[in-house]
C-alpha positions in Angstrom: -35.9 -5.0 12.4 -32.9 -3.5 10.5 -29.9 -3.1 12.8 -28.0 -0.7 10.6 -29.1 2.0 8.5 -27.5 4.0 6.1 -26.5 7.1 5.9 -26.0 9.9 3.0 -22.9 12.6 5.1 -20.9 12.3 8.3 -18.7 14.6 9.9 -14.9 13.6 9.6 -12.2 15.4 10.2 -12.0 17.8 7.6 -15.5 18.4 6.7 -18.5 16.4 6.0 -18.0 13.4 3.8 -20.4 10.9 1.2 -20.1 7.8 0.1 -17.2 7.4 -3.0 -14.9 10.1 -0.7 -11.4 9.6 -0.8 -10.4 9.7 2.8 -7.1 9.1 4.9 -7.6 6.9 8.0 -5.9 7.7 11.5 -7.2 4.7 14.0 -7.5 5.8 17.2 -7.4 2.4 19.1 -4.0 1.3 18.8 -5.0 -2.2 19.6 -3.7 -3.8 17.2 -1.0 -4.8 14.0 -4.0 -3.4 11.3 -4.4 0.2 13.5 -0.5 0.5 13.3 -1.1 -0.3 9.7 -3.1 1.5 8.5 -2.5 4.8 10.0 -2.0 7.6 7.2 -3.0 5.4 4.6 -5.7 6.3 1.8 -9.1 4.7 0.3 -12.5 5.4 -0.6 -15.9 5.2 1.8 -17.9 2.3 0.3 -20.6 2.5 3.1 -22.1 5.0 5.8 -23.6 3.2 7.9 -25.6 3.9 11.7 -26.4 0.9 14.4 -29.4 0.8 16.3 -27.4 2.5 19.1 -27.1 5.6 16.8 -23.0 4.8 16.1 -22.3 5.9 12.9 -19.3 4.2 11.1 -17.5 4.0 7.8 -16.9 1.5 5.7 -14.0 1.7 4.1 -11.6 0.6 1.0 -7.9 0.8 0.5 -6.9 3.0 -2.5 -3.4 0.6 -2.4 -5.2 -2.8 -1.8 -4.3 -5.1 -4.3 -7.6 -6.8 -3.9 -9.1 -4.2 -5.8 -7.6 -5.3 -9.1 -11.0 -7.7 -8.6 -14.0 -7.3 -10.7 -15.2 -5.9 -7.9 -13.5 -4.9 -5.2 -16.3 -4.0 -3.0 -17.9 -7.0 -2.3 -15.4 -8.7 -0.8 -15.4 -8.5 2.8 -11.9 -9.1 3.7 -10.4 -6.0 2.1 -12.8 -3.9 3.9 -12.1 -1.8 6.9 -14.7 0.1 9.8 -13.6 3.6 11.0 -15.7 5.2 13.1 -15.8 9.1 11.9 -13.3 10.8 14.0 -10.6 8.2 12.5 -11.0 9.5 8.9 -9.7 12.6 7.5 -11.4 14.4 4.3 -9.0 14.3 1.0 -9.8 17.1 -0.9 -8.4 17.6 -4.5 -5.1 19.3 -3.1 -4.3 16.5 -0.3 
């Protein structure tokens, strides 16, 4: 059995967002160097993604993240980053 499914939209803050959105993320944890990090910065959803407890979550890549000078950025996991809705904020073409 599948233990994540994808999704097409999810609410953020902001309005309802799709994979390829440019988004700004606001962590809500605090737990650590990366949440302090990353706060206010801006990158793209990759991935919508729901577990098999119905969580849905966001994968997301840095717009700054020299990693992405790759081929392709995207399939490397370690400039990825998981934000569960209510951290990311909808970038519009004004932001």
């Amino acid at each position: 059995m599948n233990e994540h499914v994808g999704l097409q939209v999810v609410g953020v803050i902001g309005g309802v967002a799709r994979q390829g959105d440019h988004v700004r993320l606001h962590p809500h944890a605090k737990a650590d160097a990366f949440d302090l990090l990353l706060e206010n910065r801006m990158g793209r959803i990759e991935l919508i993604e729901q577990d098999f407890e119905n969580r849905k979550y966001l994968v997301v890549t840095l717009d700054d993240d020299p990693g992405r000078e790759q081929e392709d950025e995207r399939i490397l996991p370690g400039h990825r980053f998981f934000f569960y809705p209510d951290e990311v904020e909808l970038l519009t073409e004004a932001s």
